[in-house]
N, C-alpha and C positions, 0 to 999 in steps of 0.2 A: 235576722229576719229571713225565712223563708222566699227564695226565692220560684217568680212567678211564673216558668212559661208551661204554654199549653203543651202538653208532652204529645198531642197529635199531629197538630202543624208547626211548631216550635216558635209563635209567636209571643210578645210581651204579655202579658194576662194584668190588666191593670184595673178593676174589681174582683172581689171575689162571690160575685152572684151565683155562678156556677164552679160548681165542685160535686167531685167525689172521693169518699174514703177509699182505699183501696190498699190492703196491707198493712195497717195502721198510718198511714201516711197519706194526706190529702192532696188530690190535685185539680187543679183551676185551670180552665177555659175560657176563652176567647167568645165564643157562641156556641148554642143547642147544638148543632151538628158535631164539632168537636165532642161535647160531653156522650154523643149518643154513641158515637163510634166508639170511643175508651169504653164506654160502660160493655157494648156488645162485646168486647175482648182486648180486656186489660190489659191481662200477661205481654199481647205484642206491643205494648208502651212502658210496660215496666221492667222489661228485660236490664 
């Protein structure tokens, strides 16, 4: 099982409501704001 946390604030992600693809590999969020900031620039959570 993939595990969940939000790669912006590095909380538990315990739905997966919010997500994005990114790289072929998806990641889940906490809340909107998390998801808006990953989306406006990935690369700095995907390093």
């Amino acid at each position: 099982m993939e595990k969940m946390i939000d790669p912006v604030c590095g909380m538990k992600v315990k739905g997966k409501e919010l997500t994005s693809l990114y790289g072929g590999k998806n990641y889940y969020f906490c809340n909107s704001h998390c998801k808006e900031e990953f989306d406006r620039n990935p690369l700095k959570y995907t390093r």
